[in-house]
N, C-alpha and C positions, 0 to 999 in steps of 0.2 A: 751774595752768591747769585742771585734772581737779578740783578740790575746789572752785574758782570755778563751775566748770558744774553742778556737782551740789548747790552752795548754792542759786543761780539754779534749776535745774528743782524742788529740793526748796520753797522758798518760794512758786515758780507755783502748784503743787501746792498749798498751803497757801493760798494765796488764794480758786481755784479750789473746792474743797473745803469751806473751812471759815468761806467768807463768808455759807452759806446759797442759794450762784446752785447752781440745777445746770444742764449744760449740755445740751440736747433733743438739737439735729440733728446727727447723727455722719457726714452727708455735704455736700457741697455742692450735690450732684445732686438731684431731688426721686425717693422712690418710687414716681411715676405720673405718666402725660400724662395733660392735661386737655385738651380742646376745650370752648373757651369760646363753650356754645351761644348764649348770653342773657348779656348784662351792659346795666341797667339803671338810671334813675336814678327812682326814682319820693318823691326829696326833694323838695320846696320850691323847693330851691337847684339853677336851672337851669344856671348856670353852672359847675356840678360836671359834666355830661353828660359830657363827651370826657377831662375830667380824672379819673375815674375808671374810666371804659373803658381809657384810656393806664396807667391804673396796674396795674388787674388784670393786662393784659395783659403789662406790664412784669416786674412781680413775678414770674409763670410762667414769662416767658421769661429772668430772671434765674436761676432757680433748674433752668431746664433742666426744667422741667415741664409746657409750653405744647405742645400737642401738635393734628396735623391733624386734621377730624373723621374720617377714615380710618384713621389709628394711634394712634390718643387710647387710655389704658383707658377712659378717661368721659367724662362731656359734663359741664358745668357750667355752672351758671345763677347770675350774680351780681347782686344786689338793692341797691343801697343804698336803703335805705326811708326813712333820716332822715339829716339835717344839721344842727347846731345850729350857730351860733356866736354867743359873746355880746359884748356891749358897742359901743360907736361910739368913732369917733374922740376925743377931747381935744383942746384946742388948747396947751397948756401941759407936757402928760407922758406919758411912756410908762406905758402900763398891760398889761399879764397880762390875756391871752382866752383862749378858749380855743377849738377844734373838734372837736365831740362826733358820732360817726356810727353809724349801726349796718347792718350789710352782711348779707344772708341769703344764704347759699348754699346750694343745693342740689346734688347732686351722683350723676350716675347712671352706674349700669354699661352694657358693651358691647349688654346684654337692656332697656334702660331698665331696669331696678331700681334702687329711691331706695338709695343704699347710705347717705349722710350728707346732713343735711338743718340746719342750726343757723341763729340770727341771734348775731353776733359784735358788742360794741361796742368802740370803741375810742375815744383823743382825744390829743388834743395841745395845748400851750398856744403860743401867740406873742405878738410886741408888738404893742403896737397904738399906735402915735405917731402926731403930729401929720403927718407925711407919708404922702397917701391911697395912692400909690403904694407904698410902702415895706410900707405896712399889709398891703395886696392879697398882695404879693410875699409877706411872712410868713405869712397865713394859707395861701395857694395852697402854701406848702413844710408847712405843719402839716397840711393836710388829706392831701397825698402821705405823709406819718411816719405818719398815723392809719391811714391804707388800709393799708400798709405792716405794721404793727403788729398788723392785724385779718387777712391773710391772711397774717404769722408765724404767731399762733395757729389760723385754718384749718389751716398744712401740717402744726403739732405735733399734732392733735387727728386728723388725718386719717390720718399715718403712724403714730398708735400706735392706733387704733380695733383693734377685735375682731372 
């Protein structure tokens, strides 16, 4: 039973390791509250407004990071500036799109001092079939992965900053 378990941890390890991934966030916690002064949609794409306000806000308060503007470390201003998504409908197949975004955030100490200031892109691909609804539903779940995926790289960029 003891040489089973130490096969199993020793080949984790070896995945882990020596696939090339390495692994950032060594907590589940985040290292700082944000109060989220400004989250903004200044895309194109109006019908992103509340859907990416819900996700900032989700994302922070997943990670335990979301924080009052009274016991915040900082305030944060979230931008998304662009939205792309490409292609239309088909009436015969499913097709690969994709949703291409780029979010600015800004991010200030208890003094207003700009501490971190970046624009982050990110994307994600979905289907795109011949059912319009179906469509919607996929991109609406790809544009939440992309946000998602752009403020992973915020908290990894922001917990190891100098």
């Amino acid at each position: 039973m003891n040489r089973k378990a130490l096969l199993t941890a020793l080949f984790a390890l070896l995945i882990f390791t020596g696939c090339g991934y390495k692994i950032v966030l060594t907590g589940k916690d985040a290292a700082f509250k944000i109060y989220p002064s400004s989250i903004e949609n200044l895309s194109d794409d109006l019908e992103a407004t509340s859907l990416f306000s819900d996700e900032i806000r989700l994302y922070l308060a997943t990670i335990n990071g979301l924080g009052t503007r009274e016991k915040a470390d900082y305030t944060g201003e979230f931008t998304l500036v662009k939205l792309n998504s490409s292609g239309s409908s088909s009436s015969s197949s499913t097709t690969t799109e994709y949703a291409r975004l780029s979010i600015t955030i800004n991010i200030k100490d208890q003094k207003g001092n700009e501490v971190y200031s970046k624009t982050i892109n990110s994307f994600e691909n979905y289907d795109n079939t011949a059912n319009q609804s179906e469509t919607r539903s996929n991109r609406e779940y790809a544009i939440k992965e992309a946000i998602s995926k752009a403020m992973t790289d915020f908290r990894n960029a922001f917990e190891q900053r100098k």
